[in-house]
C-alpha positions in Angstrom: -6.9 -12.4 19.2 -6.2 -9.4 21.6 -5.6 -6.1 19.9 -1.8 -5.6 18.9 -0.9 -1.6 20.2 1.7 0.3 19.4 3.5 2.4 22.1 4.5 4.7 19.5 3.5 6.0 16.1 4.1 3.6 13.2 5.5 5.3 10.5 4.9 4.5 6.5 7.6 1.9 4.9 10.1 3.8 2.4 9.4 2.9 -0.8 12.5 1.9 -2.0 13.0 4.2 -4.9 16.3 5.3 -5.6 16.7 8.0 -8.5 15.2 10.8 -9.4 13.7 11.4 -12.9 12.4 14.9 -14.3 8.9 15.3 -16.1 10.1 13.4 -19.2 11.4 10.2 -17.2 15.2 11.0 -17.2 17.7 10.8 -14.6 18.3 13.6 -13.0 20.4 15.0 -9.9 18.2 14.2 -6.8 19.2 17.1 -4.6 16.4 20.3 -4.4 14.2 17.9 -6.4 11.7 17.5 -3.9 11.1 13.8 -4.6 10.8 10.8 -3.1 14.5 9.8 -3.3 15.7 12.9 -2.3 14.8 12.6 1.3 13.8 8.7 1.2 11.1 9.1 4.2 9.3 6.2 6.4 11.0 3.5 7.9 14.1 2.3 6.2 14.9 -1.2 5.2 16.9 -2.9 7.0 20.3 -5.1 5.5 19.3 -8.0 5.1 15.9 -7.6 4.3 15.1 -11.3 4.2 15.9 -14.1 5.8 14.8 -17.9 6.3 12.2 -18.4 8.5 12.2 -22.6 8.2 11.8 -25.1 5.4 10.0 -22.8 2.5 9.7 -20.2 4.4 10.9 -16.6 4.0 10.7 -13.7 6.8 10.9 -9.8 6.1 12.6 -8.3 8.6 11.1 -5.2 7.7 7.4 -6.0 8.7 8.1 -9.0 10.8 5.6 -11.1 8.2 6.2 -14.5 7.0 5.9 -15.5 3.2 6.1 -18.7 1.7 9.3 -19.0 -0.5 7.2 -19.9 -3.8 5.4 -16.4 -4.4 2.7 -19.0 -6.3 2.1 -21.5 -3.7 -1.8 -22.0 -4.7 -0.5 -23.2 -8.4 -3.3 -21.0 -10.5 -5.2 -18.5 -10.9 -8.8 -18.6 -8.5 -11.8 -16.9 -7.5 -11.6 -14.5 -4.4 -13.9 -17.0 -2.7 -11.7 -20.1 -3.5 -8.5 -18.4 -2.6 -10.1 -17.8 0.8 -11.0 -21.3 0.8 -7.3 -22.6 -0.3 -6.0 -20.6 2.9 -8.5 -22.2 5.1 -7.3 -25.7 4.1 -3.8 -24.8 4.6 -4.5 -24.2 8.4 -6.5 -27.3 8.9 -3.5 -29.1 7.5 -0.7 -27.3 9.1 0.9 -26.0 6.1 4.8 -25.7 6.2 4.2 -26.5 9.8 1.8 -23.6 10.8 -1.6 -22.8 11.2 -1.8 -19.3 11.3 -2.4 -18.7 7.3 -4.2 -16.0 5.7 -4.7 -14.1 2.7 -2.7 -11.0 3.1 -4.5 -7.4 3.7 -3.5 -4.7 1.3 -1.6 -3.2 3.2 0.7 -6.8 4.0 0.7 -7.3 -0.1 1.8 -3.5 -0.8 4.6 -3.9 2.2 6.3 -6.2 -0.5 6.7 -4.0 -3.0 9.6 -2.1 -4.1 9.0 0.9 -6.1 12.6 1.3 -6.9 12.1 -2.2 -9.0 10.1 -3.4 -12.0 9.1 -7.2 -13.7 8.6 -8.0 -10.4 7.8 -4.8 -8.2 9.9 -6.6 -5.1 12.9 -5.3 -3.9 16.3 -6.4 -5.1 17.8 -9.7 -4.1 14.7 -11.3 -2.4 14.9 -14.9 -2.4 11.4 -15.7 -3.7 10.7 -18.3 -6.4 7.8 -18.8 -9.3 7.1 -14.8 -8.6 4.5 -13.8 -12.0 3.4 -10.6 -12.8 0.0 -10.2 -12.3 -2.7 -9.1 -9.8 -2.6 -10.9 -6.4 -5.6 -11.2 -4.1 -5.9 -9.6 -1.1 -8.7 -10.4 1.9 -9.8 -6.2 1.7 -12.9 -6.0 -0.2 -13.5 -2.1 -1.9 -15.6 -0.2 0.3 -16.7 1.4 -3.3 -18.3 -2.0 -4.4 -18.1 -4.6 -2.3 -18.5 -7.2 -4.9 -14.7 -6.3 -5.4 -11.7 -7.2 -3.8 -8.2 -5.2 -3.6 -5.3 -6.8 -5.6 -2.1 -6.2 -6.3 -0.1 -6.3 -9.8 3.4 -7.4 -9.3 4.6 -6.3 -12.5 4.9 -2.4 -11.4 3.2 -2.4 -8.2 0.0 -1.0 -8.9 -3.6 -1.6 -6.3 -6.9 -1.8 -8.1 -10.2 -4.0 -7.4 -11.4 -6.9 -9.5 -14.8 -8.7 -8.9 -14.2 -11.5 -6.8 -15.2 -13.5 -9.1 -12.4 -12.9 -11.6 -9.2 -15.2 -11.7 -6.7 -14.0 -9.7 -3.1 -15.4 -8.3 -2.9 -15.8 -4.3 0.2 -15.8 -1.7 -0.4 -16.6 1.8 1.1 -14.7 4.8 1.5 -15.7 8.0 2.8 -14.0 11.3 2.0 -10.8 12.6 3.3 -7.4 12.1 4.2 -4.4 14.7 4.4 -1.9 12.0 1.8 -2.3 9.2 -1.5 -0.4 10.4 -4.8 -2.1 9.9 -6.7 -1.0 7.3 -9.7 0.0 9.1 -11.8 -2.5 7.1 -14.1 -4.1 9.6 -16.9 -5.8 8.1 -17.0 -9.3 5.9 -18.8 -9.6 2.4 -20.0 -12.6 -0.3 -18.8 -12.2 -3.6 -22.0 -11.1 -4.3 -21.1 -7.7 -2.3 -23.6 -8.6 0.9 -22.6 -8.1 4.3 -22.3 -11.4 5.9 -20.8 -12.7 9.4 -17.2 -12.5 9.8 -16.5 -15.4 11.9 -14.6 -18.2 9.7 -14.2 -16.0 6.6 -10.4 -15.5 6.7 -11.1 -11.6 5.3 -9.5 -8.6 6.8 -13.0 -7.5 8.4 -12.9 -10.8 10.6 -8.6 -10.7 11.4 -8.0 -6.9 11.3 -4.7 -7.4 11.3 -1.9 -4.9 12.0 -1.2 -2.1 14.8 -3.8 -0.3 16.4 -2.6 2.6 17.6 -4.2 4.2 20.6 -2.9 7.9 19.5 -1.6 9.7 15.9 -1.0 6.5 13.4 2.1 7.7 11.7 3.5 10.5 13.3 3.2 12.7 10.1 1.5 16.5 9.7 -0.6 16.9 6.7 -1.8 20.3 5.9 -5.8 19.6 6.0 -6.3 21.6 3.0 -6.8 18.8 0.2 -7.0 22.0 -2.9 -4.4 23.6 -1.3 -3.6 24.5 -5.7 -7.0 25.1 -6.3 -6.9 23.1 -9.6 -5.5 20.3 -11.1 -2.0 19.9 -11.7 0.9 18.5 -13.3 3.2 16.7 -11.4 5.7 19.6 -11.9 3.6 21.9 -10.9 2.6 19.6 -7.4 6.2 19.9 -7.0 6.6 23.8 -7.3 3.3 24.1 -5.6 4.8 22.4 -2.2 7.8 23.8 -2.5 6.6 27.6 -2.4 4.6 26.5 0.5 7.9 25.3 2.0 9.7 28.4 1.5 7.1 30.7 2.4 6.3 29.1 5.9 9.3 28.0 6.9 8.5 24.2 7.4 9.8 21.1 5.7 6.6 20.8 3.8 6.7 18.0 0.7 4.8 15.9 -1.2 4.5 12.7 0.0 5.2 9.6 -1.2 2.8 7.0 -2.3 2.9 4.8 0.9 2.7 7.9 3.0 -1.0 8.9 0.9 -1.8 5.3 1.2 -1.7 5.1 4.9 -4.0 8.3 4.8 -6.5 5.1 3.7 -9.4 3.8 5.6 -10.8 0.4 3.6 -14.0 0.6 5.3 -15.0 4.3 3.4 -15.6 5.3 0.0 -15.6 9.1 -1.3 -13.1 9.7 -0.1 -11.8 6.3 1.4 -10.5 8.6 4.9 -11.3 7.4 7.9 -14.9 9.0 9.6 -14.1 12.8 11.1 -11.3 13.6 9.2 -9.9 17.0 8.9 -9.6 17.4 5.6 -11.1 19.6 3.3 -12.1 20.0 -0.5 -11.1 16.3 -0.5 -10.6 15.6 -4.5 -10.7 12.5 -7.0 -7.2 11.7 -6.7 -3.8 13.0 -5.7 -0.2 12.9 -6.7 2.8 11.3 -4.8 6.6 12.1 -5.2 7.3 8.5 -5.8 8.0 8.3 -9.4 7.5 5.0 -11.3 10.0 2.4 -12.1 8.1 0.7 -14.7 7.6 4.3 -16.7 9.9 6.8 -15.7 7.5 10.0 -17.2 5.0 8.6 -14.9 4.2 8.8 -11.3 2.1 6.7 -8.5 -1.1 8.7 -7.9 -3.4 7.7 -5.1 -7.3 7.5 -6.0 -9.0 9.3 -3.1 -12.6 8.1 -3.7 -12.0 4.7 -4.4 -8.7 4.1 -2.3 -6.5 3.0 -5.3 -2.8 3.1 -6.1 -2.6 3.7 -9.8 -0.3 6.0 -12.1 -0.2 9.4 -14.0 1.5 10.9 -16.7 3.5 13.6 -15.2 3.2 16.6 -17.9 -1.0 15.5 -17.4 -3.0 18.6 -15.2 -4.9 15.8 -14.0 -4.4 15.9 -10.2 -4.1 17.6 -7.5 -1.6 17.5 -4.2 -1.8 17.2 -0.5 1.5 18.4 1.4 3.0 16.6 4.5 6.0 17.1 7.0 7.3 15.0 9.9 6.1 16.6 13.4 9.1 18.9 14.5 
C-alpha cells in the first residue's frame, strides 16, 4: 500500500503518568519537579479513549488502531514464526469480519501502554478482556540479533527481545494509524536471524506501518550532545543536570519522557539503534527518562541506546546518563 504522509510532525503519545515520586518512590508535589507529570508532554488522550469498533472489536481513539476485545485472542503462548502464521490465517478467513490483520509493530504494542498503570500496564477503564501479564510478540525483529524479536510485558510495560523461538502471547491489530511513526525497520528475517524476502511474511520490514513523514518526525529539539554530564548519573542528578541547563540558557530544556527517547528509535540499527546520519554525539549505553515507574515507584523507564530497549533503573543508581529535549519555540 501507498505510503501514509503526515502533513505535519507527529508528536510522541503522553505516557499517561500521573504523580510524581522522589528518588525513594514517594509521592511528592509535581510542580518544579521536572518530571514527566509535571508538564505531561506528547499528544494527550483523548475522553473516551476507547470505543467499539463492531462485534469484538475495540478502537483507540488515540492511534486510530483496532484491537480485538479479548487481549488473548490466539489462546496460548507460540513461537514468533507461528504467531505470524496465526495472523495470516486470520486474514484468509476474515476474522471478525476483516482482513487486514497483523501482528502489531512495537511501536503499535507500546501505544497501549499506560505508564501511569500497573498489573496490566493499560490505561484505566479500557474495556479489554483475558488481558495476562506477560511478554507480547511484536513483528519488529532486534536489529542487535536478528534471531530476536521485540516484545512487550504487560505487567509494567517494559520492551525487551526474546528468540523467536521462545513462547510468547500474541494480539492482533488491525487498521491504520496517522500518528504512530514507523519504526524504520525495513528488512524481513527467519527465526534463524537470516535475511529473507519480505513479501508474505506479515513482519514490520514487509508492512512498514505508520507515518512517514516527509520533514522533522516529532517536532521536538534535542540537544545533540548525548554526555552532555560527562558521566553517569543518578536519576536525581539527570534531573538537576537538565535543569541547570534550563536555567542557564534560557530554554524549556527537560528530560524527556520514555516515549519521547523511544521515538528517537530506528529498528533497523544497532549501536546505537538511531537512524543513519544522526546528529548526535558521544552516543552512550543507555539513557534516563522522566517517566517514573508505576510498577516500582524508586525506579524509572530507561531507554537502552545500543540495543533499542525500554527497560528500568533504580533511581539513587549512577548508572546512566541523559539527553535533554524541548518543544521547537
Amino acid at each position: 500500500m501507498p505510503p501514509i504522509l503526515a502533513d505535519a510532525p507527529a508528536p510522541p503519545l503522553e505516557t499517561g503518568l500521573e504523580t510524581c515520586h522522589d528518588t525513594l518512590g514517594d509521592p511528592i508535589d509535581c510542580e518544579g519537579s521536572g518530571q514527566d507529570a509535571e508538564t505531561k508532554p506528547g499528544l494527550p488522550w483523548p475522553e473516551p479513549r476507547f470505543t467499539e469498533a463492531g462485534d469484538g472489536l475495540v478502537r483507540d481513539e488515540l492511534t486510530g488502531l483496532i484491537w480485538p476485545r479479548s487481549a488473548n485472542p490466539l489462546d496460548f503462548p507460540m513461537s514468533w514464526a507461528d504467531a505470524l502464521e496465526r495472523v495470516r490465517q486470520w486474514n484468509d478467513s476474515t476474522h471478525l469480519g476483516r482482513d487486514d490483520w497483523r501482528l502489531p509493530n512495537r511501536r503499535e504494542l507500546r501505544s497501549l501502554v499506560s505508564h501511569g498503570a500497573r498489573k496490566p500496564a493499560l490505561p484505566g477503564g479500557h474495556p479489554f478482556e483475558n488481558v495476562f501479564l506477560g511478554w507480547h510478540w511484536t513483528s519488529t525483529t532486534s536489529a542487535m540479533s536478528p534471531e530476536y524479536a521485540w516484545n512487550v510485558h504487560l505487567e509494567g510495560g517494559r520492551m525487551f527481545y526474546s528468540r523467536k523461538t521462545e513462547d510468547r502471547l500474541a494480539w492482533p491489530v488491525a487498521g491504520e494509524s496517522r500518528v504512530l511513526p514507523r519504526t524504520g525497520q525495513t528488512e524481513c528475517f527467519d527465526p534463524e536471524g537470516n535475511v529473507i524476502a519480505c513479501i508474505g511474511t506479515g513482519q514490520d520490514g514487509e508492512l512498514r506501518r505508520g507515518v512517514e513523514v516527509l520533514d522533522q518526525l516529532t517536532g521536538l529539539v534535542w540537544k545533540t550532545n548525548a554526555d552532555m554530564a560527562g558521566s553517569l548519573l543518578s536519576w536525581e542528578q539527570a534531573l538537576e543536570a537538565v535543569a541547570m541547563l534550563r536555567t542557564q540558557s534560557g530554554l524549556p530544556w527537560r528530560l524527556p519522557t520514555i516515549n519521547e527517547l523511544e521515538s528517537l528509535v530506528d529498528a533497523s540499527s544497532h549501536s546505537p539503534a538511531l537512524p543513519e546520519k544522526h546528529p548526535f554525539f558521544g552516543v552512550g549505553e543507555a539513557y534516563w527518562s522522566s517517566t517514573t515507574s508505576f510498577f516500582e515507584t524508586d525506579w524509572a523507564y530507561v531507554l537502552y541506546m545500543h540495543k533499542g530497549a525500554v527497560g528500568v533503573g533504580h533511581k539513587p543508581r549512577p548508572e546512566f546518563t541523559c539527553l535533554a529535549v524541548r518543544y521547537n519555540l
